[in-house]
N, C-alpha and C positions, 0 to 999 in steps of 0.2 A: 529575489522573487518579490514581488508585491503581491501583498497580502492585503483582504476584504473583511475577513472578519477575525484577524486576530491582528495583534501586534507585535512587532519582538524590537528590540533595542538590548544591546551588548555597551559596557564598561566597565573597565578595569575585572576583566574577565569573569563578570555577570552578568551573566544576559537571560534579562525579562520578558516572558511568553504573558502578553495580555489578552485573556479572552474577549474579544470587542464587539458584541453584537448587545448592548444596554439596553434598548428599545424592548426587547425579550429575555431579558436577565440572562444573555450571553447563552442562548441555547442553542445544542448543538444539532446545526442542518449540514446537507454533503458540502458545500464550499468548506465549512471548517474542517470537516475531517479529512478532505483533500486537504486542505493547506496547514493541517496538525501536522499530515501523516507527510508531507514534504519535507517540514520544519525538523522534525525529531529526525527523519533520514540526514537532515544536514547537520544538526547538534550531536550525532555519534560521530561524524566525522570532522568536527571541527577542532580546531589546533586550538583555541583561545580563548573559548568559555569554558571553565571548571566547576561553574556552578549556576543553578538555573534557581531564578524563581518564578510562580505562576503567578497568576491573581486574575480577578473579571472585570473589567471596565464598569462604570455607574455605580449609581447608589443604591439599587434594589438587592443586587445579592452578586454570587461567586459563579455561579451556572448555575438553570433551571431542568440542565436535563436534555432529552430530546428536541429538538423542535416538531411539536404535537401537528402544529399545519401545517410544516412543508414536509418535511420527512415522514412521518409517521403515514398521511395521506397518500404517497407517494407509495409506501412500503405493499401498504394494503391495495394495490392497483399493479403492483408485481405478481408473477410468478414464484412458487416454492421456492425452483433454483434462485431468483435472481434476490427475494428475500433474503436467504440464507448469503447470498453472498455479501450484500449488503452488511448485516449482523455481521458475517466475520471481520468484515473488513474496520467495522465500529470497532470491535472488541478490540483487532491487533492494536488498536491504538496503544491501550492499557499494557500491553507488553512491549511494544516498541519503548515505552514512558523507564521501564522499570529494566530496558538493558541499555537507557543510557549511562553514559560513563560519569557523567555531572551528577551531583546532590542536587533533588529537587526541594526548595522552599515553596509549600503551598500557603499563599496571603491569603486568608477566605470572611469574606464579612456573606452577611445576609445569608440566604439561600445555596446550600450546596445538595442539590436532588439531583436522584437519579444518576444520568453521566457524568454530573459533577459532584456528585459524593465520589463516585468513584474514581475522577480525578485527585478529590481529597486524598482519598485512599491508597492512590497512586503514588503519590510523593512520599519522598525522605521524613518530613520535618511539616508539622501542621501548623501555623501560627492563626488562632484568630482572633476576631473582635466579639462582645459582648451580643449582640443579635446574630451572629452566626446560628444556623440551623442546618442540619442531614437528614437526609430519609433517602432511604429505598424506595423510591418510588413506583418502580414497575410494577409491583403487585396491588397498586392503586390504579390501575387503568386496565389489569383485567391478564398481565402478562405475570410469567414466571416473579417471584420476587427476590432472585438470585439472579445478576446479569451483569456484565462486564465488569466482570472478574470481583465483584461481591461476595462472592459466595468463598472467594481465596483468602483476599485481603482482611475482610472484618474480623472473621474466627481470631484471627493472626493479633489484631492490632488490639480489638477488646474481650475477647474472648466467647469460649461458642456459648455459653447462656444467654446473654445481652446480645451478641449479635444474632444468634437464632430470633430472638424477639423484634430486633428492628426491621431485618428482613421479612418475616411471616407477618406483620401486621403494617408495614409502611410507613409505620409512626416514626415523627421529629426527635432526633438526637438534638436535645438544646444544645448549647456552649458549653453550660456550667455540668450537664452530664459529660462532654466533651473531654471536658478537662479531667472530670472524676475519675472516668473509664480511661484517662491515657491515651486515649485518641489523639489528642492536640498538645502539644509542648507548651503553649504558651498563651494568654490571653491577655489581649491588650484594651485601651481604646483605640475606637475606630481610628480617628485621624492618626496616630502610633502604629497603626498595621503596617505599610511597606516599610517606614523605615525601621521597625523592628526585625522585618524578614531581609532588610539591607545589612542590617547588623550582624545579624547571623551569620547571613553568606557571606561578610567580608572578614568576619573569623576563620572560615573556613577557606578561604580564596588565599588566607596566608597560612596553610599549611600544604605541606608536600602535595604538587599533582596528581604524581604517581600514586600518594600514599591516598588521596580522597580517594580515586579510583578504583582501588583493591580494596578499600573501609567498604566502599559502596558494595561491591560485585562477592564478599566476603557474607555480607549482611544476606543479600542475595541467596547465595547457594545455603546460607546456612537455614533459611527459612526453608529450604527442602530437603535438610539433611535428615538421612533417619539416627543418625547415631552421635553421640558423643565425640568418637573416637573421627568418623569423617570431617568432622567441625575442627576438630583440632589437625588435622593432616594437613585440613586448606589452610587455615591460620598460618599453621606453620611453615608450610611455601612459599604461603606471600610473605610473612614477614622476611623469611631467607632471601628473599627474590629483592626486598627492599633494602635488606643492609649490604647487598652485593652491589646492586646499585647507586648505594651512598658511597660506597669504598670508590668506587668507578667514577664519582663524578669529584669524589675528592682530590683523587689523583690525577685529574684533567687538571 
């Protein structure tokens, strides 16, 4: 498929989702989320990337969020029904993101608002540079300040006191909060951003396929486990499921 406003490229089973719309700090209007929602349908089912990284074309930032003048304008000249469908269809994005089978590397400098905080928030592994920035932005423009899927991911990732506060007031997660609160694994310099998040992922690209896939989908289910005891059952199947399959490929 050729793609308008993103970019992908695969090697040695990495392959990089570039948000490309720079002119607007890569913000996301329907072409992109038609040709997200394409890309991710084709990266669940591909044989030969095991690991994703993101990142947003240009030097202003990572994503700015909606695009306020095509989309946004567009939304409000809808109908309820067609509004709402629109919304959902944004949101699956965020779970489509998070039942792929690959580890996502999010590379994020400058600006990650709004849809692209929540793409942050999306991913595996956050790497970023010293000017990185997050907010919630929705509830700066007048809308709910929980939205695609914020109001799941943040409790999770820094906890519900601080993220209650970033969400209710819309204000900037610097970098150096960033990294305080565990949000982000890693801070680089800018020029060091991709190839730090290449480093990662080719750590991981050398370890079992199968074994990434159930680390991932493990982490997953355990984020919605109520108990100790269900956390340990799933552990315990994959791991079973993993040494039956190493006996299996040894004896081939």
């Amino acid at each position: 498929m050729d793609y308008t406003t993103i970019l992908y490229q695969e090697k040695d089973h990495i392959g990089h989702i570039t948000l490309n719309r720079p002119k607007c700090i890569n913000a996301l209007n329907k072409a992109m989320i038609d040709e997200l929602d394409q890309l991710f349908d084709d990266l669940r089912k591909s044989e030969t990337a095991r690991v994703l990284i993101i990142s947003g074309a240009g030097e202003k930032g990572f994503c700015a969020g909606l695009d306020m003048k095509e989309t946004a304008t567009e939304m409000f000249e809808r109908s309820p029904e067609d509004i709402y469908k629109l919304q959902s269809r944004t949101s699956f994005l965020y779970y489509k993101i998070r039942r792929l089978p690959q580890p996502i590397i999010a590379a994020i400098h400058g600006a990650a608002s709004g849809a692209g905080f929540s793409f942050a928030m999306a991913a595996d592994v956050r790497v970023i540079s010293g000017d990185a920035r997050f907010n919630a932005a929705y509830i700066n423009i007048g809308l709910g300040g929980a939205d695609l899927a914020s109001s799941y991911f943040l409790p999770k990732l820094i906890g519900t006191g601080r993220a209650h506060e970033f969400l209710l007031t819309g204000n900037f997660m610097s970098a150096q909060e960033a990294m305080q609160l565990g949000f982000a694994s890693r801070m680089v310099e800018r020029e060091k951003l991709l190839d730090t998040a290449y480093e990662i992922a080719n750590t991981m690209v050398s370890k079992s396929p199968l074994g990434l896939m159930m680390t991932k989908e493990a982490i997953n289910q355990a984020l919605d486990m109520c108990s100790l005891e269900q956390a340990l059952h799933m552990e315990n199947r994959n791991q079973a499921f993993m040494i039956a399959a190493m006996k299996i490929h040894k004896n081939d």
